[in-house]
C-alpha positions as semicolon CSV with decimal commas, in nm:
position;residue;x (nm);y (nm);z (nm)
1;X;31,573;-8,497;18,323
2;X;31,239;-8,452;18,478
3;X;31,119;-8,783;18,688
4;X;30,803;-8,721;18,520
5;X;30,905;-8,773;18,138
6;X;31,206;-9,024;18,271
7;X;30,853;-9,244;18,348
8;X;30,692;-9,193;18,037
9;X;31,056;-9,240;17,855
10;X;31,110;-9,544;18,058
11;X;30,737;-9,672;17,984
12;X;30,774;-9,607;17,624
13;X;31,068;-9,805;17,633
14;X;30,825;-10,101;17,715
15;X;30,570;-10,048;17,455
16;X;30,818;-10,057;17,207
17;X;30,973;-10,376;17,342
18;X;30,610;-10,510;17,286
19;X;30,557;-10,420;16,941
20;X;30,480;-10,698;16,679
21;X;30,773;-10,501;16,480
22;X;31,055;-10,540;16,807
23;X;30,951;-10,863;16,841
24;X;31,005;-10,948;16,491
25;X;31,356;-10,779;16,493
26;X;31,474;-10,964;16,783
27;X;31,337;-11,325;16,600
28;X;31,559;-11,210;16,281
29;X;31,840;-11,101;16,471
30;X;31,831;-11,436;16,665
31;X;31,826;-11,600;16,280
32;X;32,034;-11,405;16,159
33;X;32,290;-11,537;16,423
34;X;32,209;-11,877;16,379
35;X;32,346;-11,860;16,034
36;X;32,724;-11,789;16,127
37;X;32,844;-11,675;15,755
38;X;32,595;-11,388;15,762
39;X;32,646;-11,325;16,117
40;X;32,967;-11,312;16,035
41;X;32,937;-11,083;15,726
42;X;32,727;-10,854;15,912
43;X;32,939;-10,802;16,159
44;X;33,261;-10,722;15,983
45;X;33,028;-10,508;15,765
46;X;32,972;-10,314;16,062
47;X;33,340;-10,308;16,211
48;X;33,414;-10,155;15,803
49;X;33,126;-9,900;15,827
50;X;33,275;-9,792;16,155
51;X;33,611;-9,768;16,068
52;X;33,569;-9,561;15,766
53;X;33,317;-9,325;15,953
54;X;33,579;-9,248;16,180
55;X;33,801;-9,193;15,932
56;X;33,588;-8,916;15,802
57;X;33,536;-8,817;16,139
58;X;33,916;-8,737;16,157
59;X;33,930;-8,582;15,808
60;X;34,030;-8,856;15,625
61;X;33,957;-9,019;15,285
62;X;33,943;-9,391;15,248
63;X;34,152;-9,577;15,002
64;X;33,954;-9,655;14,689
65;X;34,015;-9,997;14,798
66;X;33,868;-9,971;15,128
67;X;33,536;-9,801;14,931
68;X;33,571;-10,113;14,696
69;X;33,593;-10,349;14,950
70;X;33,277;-10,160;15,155
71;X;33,115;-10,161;14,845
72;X;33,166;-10,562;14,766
73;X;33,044;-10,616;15,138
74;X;32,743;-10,442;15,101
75;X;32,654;-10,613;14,795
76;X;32,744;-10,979;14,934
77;X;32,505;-10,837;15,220
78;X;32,245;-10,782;15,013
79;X;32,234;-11,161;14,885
80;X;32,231;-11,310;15,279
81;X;31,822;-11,334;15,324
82;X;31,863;-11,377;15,669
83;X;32,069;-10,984;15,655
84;X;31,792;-10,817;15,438
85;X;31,524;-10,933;15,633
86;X;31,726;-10,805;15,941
87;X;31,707;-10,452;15,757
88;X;31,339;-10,459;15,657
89;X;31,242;-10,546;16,039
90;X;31,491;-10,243;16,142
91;X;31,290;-9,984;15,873
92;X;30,989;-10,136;16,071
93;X;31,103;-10,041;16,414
94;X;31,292;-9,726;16,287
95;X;30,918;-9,611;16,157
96;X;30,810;-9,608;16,469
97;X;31,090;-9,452;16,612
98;X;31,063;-9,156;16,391
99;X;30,686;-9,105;16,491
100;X;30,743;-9,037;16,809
101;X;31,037;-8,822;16,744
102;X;30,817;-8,613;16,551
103;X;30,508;-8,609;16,798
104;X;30,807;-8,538;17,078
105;X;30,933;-8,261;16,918
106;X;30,627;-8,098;16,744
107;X;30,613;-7,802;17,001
108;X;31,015;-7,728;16,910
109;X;30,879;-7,752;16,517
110;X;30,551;-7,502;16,670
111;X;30,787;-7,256;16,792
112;X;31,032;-7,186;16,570
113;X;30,739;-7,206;16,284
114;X;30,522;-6,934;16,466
């Protein structure tokens, strides 16, 4: 990559890390850590959502128990405050995120359009 936009990329890297909305996702990460059933909901909710992508990735199915089971976890995920908050803080972030992808990649979006 060009040393130029490796700068830039590296100092938007750091304005992000400043953001009110970072700062409030680290805060309810660190919370939601603190409280060790959601922690530890969260992360076997992740080790599931892994294991069944890569299951599709390999072209299988899961089980209808393993969907059942995913299913029930997200639910019981949905009831842990300390999770949901963890999501709406990620949206936040993920908001940003998205605006610069589409500011970065406006002159692919100008090409192809003209």
């Amino acid at each position: 990559m060009d040393k130029q936009m490796t700068e830039v990329a590296n100092q938007l890297q750091n304005d992000l890390i400043s953001t009110p909305q970072y700062k409030e996702l680290e805060k309810a990460f660190s919370d939601l850590k603190e409280d060790k059933a959601a922690y530890q909901l969260f992360k076997n909710f992740q080790q599931s959502q892994n294991s069944l992508q890569q299951k599709q990735a390999q072209g299988s199915r899961p089980t209808d128990q393993e969907i059942k089971s995913f299913q029930s976890m997200a639910q019981e995920m949905r009831n842990q405050k300390s999770i949901t908050t963890l999501m709406t803080k990620e949206r936040q972030v993920s908001d940003i995120l998205d605006g610069l992808n589409k500011i970065i990649t406006k002159p692919l979006l100008d090409l192809y359009q003209n």
